[in-house]
C-alpha positions in Angstrom: -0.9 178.0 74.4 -1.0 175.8 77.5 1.9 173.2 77.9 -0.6 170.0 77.3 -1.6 171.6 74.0 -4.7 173.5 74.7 -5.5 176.6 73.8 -6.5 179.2 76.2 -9.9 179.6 74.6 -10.3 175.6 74.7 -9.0 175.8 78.4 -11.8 178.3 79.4 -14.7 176.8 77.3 -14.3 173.5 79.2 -14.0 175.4 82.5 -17.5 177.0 80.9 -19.3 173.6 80.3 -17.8 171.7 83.0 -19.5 174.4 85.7 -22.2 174.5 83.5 -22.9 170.8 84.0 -22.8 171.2 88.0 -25.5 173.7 87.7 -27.7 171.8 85.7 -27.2 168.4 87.7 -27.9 170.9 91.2 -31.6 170.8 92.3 -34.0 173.7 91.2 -33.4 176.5 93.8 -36.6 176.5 96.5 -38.6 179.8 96.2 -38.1 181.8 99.8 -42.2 180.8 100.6 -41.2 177.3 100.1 -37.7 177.6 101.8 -39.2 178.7 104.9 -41.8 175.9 105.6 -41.3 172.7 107.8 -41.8 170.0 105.2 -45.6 169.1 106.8 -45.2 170.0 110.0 -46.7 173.2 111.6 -48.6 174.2 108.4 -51.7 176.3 108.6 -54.5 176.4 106.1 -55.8 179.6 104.8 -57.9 180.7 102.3 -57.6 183.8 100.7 -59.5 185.8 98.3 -56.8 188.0 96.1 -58.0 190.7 93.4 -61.3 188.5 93.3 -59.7 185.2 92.7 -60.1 182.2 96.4 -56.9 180.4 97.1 -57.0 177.4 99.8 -52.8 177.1 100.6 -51.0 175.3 103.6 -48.1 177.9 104.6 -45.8 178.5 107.6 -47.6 181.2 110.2 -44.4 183.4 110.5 -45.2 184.3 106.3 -45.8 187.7 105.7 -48.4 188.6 103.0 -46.0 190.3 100.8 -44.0 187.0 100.7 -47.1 185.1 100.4 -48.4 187.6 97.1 -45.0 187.7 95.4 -43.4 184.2 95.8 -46.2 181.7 96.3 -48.6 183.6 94.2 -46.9 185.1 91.5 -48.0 188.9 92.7 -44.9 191.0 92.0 -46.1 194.2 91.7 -46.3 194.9 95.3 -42.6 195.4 96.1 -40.2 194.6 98.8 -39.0 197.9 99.8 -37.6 198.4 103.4 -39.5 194.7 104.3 -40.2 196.8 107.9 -43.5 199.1 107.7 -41.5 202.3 106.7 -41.4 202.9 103.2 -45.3 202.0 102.0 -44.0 200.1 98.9 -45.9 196.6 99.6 -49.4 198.7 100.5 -52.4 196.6 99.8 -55.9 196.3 100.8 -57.2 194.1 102.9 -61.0 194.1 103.0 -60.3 197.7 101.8 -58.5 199.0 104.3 -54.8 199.7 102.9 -52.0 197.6 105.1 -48.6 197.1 104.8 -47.9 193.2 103.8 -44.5 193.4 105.2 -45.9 193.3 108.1 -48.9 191.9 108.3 -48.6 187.5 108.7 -51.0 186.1 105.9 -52.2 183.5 108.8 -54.1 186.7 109.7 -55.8 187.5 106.9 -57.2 184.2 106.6 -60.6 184.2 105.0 -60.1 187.9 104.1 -60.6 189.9 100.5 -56.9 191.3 99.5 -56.6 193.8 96.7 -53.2 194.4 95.2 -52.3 196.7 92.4 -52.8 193.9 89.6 -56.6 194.0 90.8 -57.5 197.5 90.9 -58.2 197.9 87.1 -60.1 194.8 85.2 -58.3 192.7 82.9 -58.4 194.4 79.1 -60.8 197.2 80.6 -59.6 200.9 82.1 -57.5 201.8 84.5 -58.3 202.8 88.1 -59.1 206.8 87.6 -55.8 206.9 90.1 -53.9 205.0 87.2 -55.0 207.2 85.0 -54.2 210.4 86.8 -50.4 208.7 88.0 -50.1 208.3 84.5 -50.5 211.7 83.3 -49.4 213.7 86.8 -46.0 212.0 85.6 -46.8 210.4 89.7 -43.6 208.5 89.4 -39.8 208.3 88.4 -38.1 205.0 88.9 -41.6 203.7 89.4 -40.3 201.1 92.7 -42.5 203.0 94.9 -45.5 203.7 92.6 -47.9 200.7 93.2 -47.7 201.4 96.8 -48.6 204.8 96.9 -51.6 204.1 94.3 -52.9 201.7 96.9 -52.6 204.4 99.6 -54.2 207.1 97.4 -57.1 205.0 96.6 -57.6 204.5 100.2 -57.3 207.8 101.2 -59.6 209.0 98.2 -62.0 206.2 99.7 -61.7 207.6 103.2 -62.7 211.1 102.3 -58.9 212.2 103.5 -58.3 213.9 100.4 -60.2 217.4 100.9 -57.0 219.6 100.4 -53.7 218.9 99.1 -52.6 219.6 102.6 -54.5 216.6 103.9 -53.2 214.4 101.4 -49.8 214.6 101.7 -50.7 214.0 106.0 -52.7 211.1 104.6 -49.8 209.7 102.3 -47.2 210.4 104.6 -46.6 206.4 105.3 -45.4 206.0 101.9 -42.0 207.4 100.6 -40.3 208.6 97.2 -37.1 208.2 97.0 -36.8 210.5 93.8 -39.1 213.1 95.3 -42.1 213.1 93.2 -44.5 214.2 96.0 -45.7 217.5 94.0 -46.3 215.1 91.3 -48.3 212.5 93.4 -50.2 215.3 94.9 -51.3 216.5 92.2 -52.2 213.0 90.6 -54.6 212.9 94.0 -56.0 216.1 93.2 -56.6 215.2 89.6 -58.7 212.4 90.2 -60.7 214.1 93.5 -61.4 217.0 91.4 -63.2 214.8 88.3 -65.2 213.2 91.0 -64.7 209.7 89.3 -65.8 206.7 91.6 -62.6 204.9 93.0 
C-alpha cells in the first residue's frame, strides 16, 4: 500500500484513466492521404474510375495509387509490400494493363479505369476463374502476397503469356512469395488456362 493510502491497484487504475482521458481529448489521428496534402494549396483534381465505381477527389500529386486505394478509398486488399516496385504485392490494373501502385502517382491515372482485386469478381456472384483456381491450387500461405499475384496472373492469362508453365513463371516473375508457393501458383495458372474459362 502506497504511503498516502492508495492501493497499488487504485494507483495504476488512475494512471489508466488519467492517460486515457489525454487520448480521448487528442485530435483524431489524420490518415497518411490526408497527412500528406497542403491544406488547399497545390491540390489536383482527378477522377478515377475504380472496379467500375467514378470518383472526382482533390489530392497531393506526389500520392501513389496504392496510398490513394487503401487510405483515401478504403481499398485494402492491395497491400503495401516493399512500397518500391519489387515485390508485386500492390499489382493492379489500370485500363487492364497490370501496374504496380507503389509506383505509379494517381495524378497519372487520371481519367483512367483501375481494377483492384475487390473488383475482379461481382459482388454476391463467382469468383474470377483465377479465384477459384488460387483457391483450390492452395496458391497461397500467409496470403500477404496473394492479391497481387492474382492481378498478375489475370494479366498474363489476358496476354496470352501463359502457354507453358515455363512461360508463366517468366511472366510472374515481378511478383514474389515469401513462403515459396510458386509450384502452387503455377499450377493455379495452369488450372485455369487449361479449363479455357474467359478471364
Amino acid at each position: 500500500m502506497a504511503s498516502n493510502g492508495l492501493t497499488r491497484r487504485h494507483l495504476f487504475g488512475r494512471a489508466a484513466l488519467a492517460a486515457g482521458g489525454t487520448v480521448l481529448a487528442a485530435p483524431a489521428i489524420q490518415t497518411v492521404a490526408e497527412a500528406t496534402e497542403p491544406a488547399g494549396r497545390g491540390l489536383v483534381e482527378v477522377t478515377l474510375t475504380v472496379n467500375g465505381e467514378r470518383t472526382r477527389m482533390h489530392i497531393d500529386p506526389r500520392l501513389t495509387l496504392l496510398d490513394t486505394l487503401r487510405e483515401r478509398m478504403n481499398l485494402t486488399g492491395t497491400k503495401k509490400g516493399c512500397d518500391r516496385g519489387q515485390c508485386g504485392a500492390c499489382t493492379v490494373h489500370v485500363d487492364g494493363r497490370r501496374v504496380v501502385s507503389c509506383l505509379t502517382l494517381t495524378a497519372s491515372v487520371d481519367g483512367k479505369e483501375i481494377t483492384t482485386i475487390e473488383g475482379l469478381a461481382p459482388p454476391g456472384g463467382e469468383l474470377n476463374p483465377v479465384q477459384q483456381a488460387f483457391i483450390e491450387q492452395d496458391g497461397y500461405q500467409c496470403g500477404f502476397c496473394t492479391s497481387g499475384q492474382i492481378m498478375s496472373a489475370v494479366a498474363v492469362l489476358r496476354e496470352g503469356r501463359a502457354r507453358t508453365d515455363e512461360e508463366v513463371r517468366e511472366a510472374m516473375s515481378g511478383n514474389i512469395c515469401r513462403c515459396g508457393a510458386y509450384s502452387h501458383i503455377v499450377e493455379a495458372i495452369r488450372q485455369a488456362r487449361e479449363r479455357g474459362r474467359v478471364i
